[in-house]
Structures are given as C-alpha cells and as structure tokens.
N, CA, C and O atoms as a Tinker XYZ file with bonds, in Angstrom:
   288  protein
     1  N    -13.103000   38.467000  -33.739000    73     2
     2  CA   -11.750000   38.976000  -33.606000    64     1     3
     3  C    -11.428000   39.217000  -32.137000    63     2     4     5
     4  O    -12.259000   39.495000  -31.273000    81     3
     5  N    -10.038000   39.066000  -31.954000    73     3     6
     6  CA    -9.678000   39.095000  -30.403000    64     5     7
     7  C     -9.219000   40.447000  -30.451000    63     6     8     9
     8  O     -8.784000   40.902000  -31.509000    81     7
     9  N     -9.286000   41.313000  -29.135000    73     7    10
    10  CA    -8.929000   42.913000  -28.914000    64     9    11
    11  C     -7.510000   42.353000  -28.027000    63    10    12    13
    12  O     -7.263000   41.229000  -27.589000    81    11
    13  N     -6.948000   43.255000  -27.986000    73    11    14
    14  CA    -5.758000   43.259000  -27.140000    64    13    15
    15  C     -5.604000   43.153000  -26.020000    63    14    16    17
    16  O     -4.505000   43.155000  -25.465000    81    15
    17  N     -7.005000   43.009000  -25.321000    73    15    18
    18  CA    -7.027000   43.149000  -23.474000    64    17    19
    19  C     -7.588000   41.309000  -23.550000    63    18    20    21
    20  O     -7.890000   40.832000  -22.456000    81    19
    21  N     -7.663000   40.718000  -24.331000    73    19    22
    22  CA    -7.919000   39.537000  -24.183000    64    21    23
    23  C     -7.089000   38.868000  -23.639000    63    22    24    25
    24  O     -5.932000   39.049000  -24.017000    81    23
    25  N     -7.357000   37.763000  -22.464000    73    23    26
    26  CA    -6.696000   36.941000  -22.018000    64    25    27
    27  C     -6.895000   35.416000  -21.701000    63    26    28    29
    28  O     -7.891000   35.138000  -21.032000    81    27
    29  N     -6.048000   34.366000  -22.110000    73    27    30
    30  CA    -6.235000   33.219000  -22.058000    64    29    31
    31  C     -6.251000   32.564000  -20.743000    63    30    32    33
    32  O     -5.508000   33.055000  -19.894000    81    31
    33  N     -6.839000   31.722000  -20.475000    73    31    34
    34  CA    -7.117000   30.727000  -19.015000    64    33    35
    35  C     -7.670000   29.527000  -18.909000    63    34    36    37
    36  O     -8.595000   29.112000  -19.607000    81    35
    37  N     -7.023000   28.840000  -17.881000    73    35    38
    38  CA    -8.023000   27.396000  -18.103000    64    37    39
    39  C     -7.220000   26.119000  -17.482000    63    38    40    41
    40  O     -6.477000   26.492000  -16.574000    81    39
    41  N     -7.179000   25.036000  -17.667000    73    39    42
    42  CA    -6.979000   24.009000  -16.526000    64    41    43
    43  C     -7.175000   23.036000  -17.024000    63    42    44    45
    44  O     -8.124000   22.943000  -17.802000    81    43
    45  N     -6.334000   21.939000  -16.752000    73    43    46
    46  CA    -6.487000   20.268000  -17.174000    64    45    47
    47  C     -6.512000   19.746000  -15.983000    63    46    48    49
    48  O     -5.745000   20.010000  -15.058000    81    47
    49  N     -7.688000   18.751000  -15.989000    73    47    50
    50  CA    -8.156000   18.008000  -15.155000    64    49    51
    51  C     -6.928000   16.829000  -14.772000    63    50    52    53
    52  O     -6.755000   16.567000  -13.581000    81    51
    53  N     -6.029000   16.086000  -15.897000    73    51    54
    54  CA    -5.078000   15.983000  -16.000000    64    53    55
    55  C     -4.249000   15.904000  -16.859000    63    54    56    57
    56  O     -4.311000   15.488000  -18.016000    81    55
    57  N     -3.166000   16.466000  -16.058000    73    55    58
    58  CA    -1.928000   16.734000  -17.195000    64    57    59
    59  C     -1.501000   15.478000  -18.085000    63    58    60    61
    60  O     -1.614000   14.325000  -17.669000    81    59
    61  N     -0.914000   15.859000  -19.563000    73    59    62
    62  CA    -0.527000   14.923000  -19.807000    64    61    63
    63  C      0.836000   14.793000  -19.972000    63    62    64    65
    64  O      1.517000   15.810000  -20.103000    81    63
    65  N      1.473000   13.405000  -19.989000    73    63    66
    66  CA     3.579000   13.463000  -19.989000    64    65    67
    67  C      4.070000   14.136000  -20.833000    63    66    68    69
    68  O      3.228000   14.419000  -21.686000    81    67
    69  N      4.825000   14.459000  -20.991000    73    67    70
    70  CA     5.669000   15.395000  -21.947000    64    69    71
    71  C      5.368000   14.736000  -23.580000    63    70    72    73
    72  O      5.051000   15.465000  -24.520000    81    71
    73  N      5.531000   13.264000  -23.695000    73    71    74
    74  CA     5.601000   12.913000  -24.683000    64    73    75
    75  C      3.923000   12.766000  -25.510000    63    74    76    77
    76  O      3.819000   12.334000  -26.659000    81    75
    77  N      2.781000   13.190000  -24.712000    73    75    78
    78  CA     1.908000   13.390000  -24.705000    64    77    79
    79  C      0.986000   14.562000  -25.156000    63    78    80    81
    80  O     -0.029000   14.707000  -25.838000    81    79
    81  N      1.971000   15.432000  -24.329000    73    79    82
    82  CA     1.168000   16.936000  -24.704000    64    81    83
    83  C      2.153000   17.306000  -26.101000    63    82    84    85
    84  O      1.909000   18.289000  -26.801000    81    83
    85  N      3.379000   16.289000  -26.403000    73    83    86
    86  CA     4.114000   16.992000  -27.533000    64    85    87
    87  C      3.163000   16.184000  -28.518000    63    86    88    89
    88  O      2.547000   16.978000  -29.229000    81    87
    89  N      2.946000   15.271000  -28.704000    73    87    90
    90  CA     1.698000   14.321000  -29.680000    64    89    91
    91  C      0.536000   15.378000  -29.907000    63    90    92    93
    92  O      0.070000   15.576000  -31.029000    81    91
    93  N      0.197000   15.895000  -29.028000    73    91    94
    94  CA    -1.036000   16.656000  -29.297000    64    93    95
    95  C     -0.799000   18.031000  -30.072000    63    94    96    97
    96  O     -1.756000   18.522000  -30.670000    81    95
    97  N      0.172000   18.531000  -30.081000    73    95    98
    98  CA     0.841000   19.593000  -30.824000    64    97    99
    99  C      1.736000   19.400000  -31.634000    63    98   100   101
   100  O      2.502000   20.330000  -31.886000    81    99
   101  N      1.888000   18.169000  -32.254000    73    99   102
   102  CA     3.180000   18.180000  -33.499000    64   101   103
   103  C      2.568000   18.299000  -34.840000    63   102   104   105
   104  O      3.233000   18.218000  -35.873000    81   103
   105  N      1.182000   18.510000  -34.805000    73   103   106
   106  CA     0.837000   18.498000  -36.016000    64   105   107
   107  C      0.933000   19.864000  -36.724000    63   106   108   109
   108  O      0.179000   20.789000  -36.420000    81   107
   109  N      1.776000   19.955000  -37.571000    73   107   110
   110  CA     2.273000   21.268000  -38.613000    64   109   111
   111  C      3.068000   22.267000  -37.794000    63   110   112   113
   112  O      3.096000   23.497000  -37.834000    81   111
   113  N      3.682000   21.413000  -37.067000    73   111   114
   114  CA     4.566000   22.882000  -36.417000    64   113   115
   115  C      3.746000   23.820000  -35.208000    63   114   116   117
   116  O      4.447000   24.711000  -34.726000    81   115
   117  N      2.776000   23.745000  -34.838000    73   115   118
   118  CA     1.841000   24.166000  -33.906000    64   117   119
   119  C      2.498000   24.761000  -33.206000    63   118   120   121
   120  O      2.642000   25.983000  -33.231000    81   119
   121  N      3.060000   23.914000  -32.385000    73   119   122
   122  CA     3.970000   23.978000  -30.489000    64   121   123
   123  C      4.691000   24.815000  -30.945000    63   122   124   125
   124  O      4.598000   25.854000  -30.292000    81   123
   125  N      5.672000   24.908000  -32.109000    73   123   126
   126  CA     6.760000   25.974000  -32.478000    64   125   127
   127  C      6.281000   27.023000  -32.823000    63   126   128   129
   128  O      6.935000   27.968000  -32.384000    81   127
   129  N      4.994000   27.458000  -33.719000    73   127   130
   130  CA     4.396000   28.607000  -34.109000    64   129   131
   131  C      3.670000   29.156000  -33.036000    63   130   132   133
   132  O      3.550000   30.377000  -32.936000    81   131
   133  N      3.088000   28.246000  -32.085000    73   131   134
   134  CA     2.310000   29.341000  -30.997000    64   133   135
   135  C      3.631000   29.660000  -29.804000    63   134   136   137
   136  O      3.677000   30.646000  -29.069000    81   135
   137  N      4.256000   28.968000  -29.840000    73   135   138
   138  CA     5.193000   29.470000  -28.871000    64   137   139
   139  C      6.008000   30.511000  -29.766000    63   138   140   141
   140  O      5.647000   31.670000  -29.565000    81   139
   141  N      6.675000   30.413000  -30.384000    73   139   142
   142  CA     7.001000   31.789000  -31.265000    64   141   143
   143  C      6.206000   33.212000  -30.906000    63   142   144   145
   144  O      6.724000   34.230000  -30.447000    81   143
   145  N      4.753000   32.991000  -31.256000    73   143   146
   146  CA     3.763000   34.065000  -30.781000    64   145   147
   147  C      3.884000   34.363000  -29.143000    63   146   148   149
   148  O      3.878000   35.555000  -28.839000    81   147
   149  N      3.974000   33.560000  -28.247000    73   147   150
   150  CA     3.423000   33.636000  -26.595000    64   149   151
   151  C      5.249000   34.398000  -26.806000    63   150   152   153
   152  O      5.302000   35.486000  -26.232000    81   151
   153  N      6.569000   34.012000  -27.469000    73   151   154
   154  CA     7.871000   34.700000  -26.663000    64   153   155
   155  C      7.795000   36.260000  -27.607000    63   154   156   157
   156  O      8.587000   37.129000  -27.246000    81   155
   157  N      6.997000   36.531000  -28.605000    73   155   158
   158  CA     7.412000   37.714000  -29.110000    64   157   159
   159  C      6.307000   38.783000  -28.028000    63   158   160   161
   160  O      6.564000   39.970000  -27.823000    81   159
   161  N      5.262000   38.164000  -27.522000    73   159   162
   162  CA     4.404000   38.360000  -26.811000    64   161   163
   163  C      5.175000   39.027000  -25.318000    63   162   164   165
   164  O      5.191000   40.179000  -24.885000    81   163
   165  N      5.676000   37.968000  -24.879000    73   163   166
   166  CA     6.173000   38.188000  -23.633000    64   165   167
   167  C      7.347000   39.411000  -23.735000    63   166   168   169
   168  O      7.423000   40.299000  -22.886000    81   167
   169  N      8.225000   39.320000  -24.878000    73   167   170
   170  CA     9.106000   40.364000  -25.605000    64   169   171
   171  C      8.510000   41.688000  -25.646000    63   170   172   173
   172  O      8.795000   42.797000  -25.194000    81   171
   173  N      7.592000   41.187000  -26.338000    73   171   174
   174  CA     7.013000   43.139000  -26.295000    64   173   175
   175  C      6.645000   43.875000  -24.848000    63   174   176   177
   176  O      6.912000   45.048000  -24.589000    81   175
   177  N      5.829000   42.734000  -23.770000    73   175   178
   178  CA     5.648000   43.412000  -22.569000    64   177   179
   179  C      7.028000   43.679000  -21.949000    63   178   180   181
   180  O      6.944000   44.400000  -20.955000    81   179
   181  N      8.504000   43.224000  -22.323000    73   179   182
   182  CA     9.666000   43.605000  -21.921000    64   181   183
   183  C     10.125000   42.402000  -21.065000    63   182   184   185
   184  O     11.274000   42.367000  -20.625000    81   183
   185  N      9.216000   41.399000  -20.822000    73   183   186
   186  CA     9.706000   40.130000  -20.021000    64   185   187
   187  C     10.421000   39.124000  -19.969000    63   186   188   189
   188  O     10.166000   38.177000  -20.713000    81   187
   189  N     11.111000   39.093000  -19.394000    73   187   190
   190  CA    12.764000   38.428000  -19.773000    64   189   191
   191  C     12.573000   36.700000  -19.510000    63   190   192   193
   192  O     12.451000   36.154000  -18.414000    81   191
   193  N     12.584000   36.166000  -20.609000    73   191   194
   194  CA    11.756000   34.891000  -21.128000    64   193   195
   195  C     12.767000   33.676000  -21.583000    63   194   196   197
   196  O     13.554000   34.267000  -22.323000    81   195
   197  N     13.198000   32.208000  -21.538000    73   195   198
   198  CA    13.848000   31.381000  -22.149000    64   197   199
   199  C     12.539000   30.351000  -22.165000    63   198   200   201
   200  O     12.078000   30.018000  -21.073000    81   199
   201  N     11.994000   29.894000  -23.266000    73   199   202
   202  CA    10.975000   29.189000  -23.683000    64   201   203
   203  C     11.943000   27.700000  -25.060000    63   202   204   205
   204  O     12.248000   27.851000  -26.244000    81   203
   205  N     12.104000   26.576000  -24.224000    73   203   206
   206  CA    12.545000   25.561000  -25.390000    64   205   207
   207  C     12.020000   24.583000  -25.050000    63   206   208   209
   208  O     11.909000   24.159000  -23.900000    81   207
   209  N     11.357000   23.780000  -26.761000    73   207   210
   210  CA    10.568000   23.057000  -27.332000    64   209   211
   211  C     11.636000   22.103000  -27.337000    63   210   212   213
   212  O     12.831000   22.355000  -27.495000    81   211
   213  N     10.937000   20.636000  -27.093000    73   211   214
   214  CA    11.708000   19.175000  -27.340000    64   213   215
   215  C     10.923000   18.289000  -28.334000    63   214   216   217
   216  O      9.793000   18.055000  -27.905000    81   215
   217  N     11.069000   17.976000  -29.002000    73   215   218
   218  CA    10.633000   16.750000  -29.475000    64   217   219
   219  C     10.621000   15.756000  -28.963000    63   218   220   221
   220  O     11.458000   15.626000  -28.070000    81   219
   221  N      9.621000   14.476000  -29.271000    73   219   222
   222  CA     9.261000   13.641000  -28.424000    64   221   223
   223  C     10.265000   12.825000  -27.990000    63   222   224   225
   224  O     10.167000   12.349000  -26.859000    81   223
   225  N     11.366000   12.531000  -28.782000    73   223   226
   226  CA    12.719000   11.864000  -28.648000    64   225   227
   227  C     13.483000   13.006000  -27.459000    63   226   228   229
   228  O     14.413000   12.639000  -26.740000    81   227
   229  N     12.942000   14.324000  -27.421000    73   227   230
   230  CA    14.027000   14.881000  -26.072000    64   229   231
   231  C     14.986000   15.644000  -27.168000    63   230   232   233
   232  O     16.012000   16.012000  -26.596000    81   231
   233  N     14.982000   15.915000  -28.233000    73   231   234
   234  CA    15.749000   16.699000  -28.987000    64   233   235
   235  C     15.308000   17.961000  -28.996000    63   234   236   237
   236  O     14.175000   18.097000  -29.456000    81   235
   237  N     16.069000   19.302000  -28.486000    73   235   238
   238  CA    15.707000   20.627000  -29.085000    64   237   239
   239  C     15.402000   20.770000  -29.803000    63   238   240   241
   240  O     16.146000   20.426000  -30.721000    81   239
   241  N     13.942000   21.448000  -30.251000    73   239   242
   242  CA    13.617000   21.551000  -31.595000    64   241   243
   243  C     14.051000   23.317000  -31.582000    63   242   244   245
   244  O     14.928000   23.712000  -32.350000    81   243
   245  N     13.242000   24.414000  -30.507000    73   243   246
   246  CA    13.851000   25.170000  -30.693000    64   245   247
   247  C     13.986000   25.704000  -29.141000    63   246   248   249
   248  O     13.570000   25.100000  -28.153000    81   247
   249  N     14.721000   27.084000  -29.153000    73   247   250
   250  CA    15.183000   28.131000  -28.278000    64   249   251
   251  C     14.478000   29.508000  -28.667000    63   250   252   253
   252  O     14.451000   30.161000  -29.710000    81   251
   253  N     14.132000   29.614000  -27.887000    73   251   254
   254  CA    12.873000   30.979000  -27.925000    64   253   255
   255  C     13.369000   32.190000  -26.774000    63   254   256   257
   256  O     12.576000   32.334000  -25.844000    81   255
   257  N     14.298000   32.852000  -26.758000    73   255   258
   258  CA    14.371000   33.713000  -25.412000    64   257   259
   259  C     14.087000   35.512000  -25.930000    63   258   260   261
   260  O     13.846000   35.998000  -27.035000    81   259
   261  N     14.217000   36.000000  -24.851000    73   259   262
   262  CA    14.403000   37.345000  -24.941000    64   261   263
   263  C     15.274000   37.981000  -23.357000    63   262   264   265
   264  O     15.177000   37.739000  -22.154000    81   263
   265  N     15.858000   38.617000  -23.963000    73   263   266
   266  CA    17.013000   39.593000  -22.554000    64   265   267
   267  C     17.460000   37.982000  -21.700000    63   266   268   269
   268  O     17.414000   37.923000  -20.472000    81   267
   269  N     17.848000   36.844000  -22.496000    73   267   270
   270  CA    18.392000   36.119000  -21.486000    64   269   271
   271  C     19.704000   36.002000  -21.522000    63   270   272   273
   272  O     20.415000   35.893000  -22.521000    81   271
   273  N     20.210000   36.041000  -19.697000    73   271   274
   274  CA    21.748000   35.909000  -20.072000    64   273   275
   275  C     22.442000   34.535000  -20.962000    63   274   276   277
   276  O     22.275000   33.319000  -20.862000    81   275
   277  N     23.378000   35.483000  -21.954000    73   275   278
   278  CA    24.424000   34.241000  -22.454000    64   277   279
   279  C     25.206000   33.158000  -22.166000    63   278   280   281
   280  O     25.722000   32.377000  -22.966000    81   279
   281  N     25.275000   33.163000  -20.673000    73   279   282
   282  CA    26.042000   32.163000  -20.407000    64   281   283
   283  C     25.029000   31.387000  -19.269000    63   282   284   285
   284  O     25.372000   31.011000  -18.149000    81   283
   285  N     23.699000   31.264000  -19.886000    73   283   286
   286  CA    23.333000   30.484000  -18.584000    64   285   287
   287  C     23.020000   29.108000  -19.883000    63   286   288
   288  O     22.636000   27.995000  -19.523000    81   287
C-alpha cells in the first residue's frame, strides 16, 4: 500500500510523439482515469490546474481543470 508522502519520479530515455504515448494509454480509459486522479490530486493541494486529453485523431477527449479562469 502507498502512504500519502509517496511520490512519483522518473524519466524516458526517449520521449514518445503524442500519437504514441496516446497508443500506450488508450487501453480502457487509462490516460482519462489517471489523469482524473493526478487533477483531483492537484485540486486538493489547492493548485490551479487545466489538464486536456486528445485522442489520437487530435479530438478532446476530456477537460480536467480546477480554479481555472473561464474565459481563457
């Protein structure tokens, strides 16, 4: 089990293209469920966050913010 002072880290030797790293996370909704977790995350520390997911076609899949202004 993870405690609450746990923190994630780490590094790619190389990155991969957008349409790449979205391949590696489309399976079951992944990219949308852990990002869901990392903006309610960033929400609770009070951090003012706009986090959006594309699909590999470049379509919004979603909009994830907290305290962001409305008209940006």
């Amino acid at each position: 089990m993870i405690d609450d002072d746990s923190v994630l880290t780490g590094e790619l030797a190389n990155w991969p293209t957008k349409s790449a790293l979205a391949e590696i996370f489309r399976s079951d909704g992944y990219l949308v469920a852990f990002s869901r977790r990392v903006s309610k995350n960033l929400a609770n520390a009070g951090l003012r966050h706009r986090l959006e997911i594309y699909s590999g076609t470049g379509e919004l899949v979603a909009d994830l913010h907290h305290d962001w202004p409305k008209d940006w």
